[in-house]
N, C-alpha and C positions, 0 to 999 in steps of 0.2 A: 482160576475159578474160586469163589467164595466157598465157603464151609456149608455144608446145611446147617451149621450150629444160626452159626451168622445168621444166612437166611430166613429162617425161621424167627428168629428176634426182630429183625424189621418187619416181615410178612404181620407176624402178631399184633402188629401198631397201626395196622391200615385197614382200611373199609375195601369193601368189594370191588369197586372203582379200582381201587389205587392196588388192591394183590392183581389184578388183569395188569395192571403196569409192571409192578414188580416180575411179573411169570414173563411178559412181553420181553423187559429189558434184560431181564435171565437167560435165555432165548436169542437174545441179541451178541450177548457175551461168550456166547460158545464159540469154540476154535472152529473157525471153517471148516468145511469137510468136502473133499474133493469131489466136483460130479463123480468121478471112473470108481469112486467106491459106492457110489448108490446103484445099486442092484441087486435083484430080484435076492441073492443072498442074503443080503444086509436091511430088506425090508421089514417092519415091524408089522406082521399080519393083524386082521383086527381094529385097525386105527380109521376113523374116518375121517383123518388125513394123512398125507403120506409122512413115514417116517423110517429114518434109515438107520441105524446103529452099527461102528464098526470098533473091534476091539485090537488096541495096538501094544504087543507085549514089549515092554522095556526091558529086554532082556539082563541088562548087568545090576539092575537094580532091584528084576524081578516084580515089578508091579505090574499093571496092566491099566492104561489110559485110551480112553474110547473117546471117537470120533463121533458126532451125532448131529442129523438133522432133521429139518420136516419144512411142509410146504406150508403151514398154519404156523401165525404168529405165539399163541395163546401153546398150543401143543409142542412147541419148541422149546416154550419155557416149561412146560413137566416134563421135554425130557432133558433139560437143564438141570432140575430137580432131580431128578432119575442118577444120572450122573455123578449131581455132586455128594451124593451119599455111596458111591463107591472110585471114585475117580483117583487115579495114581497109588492104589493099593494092591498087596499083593492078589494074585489071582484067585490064591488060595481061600483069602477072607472074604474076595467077593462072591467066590460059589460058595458062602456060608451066611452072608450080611442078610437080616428080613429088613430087605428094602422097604417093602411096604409098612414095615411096622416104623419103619424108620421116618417114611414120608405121613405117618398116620397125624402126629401134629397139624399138618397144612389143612386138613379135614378137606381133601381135595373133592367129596363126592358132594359134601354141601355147600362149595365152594362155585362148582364149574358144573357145565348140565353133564349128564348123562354123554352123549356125545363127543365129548373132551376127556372124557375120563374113561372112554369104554377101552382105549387100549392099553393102558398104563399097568396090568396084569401082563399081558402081552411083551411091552417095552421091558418090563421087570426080568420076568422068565427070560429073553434073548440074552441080556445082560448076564445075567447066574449064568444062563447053559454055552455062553463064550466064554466064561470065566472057569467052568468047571472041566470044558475041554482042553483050555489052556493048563491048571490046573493039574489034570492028569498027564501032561506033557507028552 
């Protein structure tokens, strides 16, 4: 998975067209994630498309790498986004990261309608309160 650093440096360079590509191919680029874990568990409430996040701890390394998907193209790639600003880090620093202050560059509200970005609070918060349950061990 690319950096958000990365990402952001290309995203910067493109017109509205071409970030729907970029968030698409984002989106495209994520590790599969098994039907048997999409479930009601692992559903991201709030989204007006489905979207599943699951947190898998690497225990000897201590970090924690999430599985994630959705049934919308467009929505896969924020939570591609979502992701690559915490992905393979400790648990620890993910229940502390402000995601959202992190994804605020992408200016994702003036970006994508309302509709696409209504759950991405949602997607965030699941993420932190995985991280902080793992976290607490």
């Amino acid at each position: 998975m690319r950096s958000l650093e990365d990402i952001l440096e290309e995203y910067e360079f493109l017109d509205g067209d071409e970030r729907y590509r970029l968030l698409i191919e984002l989106g495209r680029e994520l590790e599969p994630m098994p039907d048997a874990l999409k479930t009601d568990a692992t559903l991201v409430r709030g989204c007006s498309a489905s979207v599943w996040v699951y947190p898998i701890e690497n225990e000897g390394a201590g970090k924690l790498h999430f599985l994630a998907d959705s049934n919308a193209a467009i929505t896969k790639g924020i939570v591609a986004l979502v992701l690559a600003a915490v992905q393979d880090q400790p648990a620890q620093d993910v229940a502390g990261t402000d995601i959202a202050g992190r994804l605020a560059p992408f200016d994702l509200k003036n970006q994508l309608s309302s509709n696409r970005t209504q759950g991405v609070p949602n997607m965030i918060a699941l993420v932190r309160e995985h991280a902080a349950r793992i976290a607490a061990g």
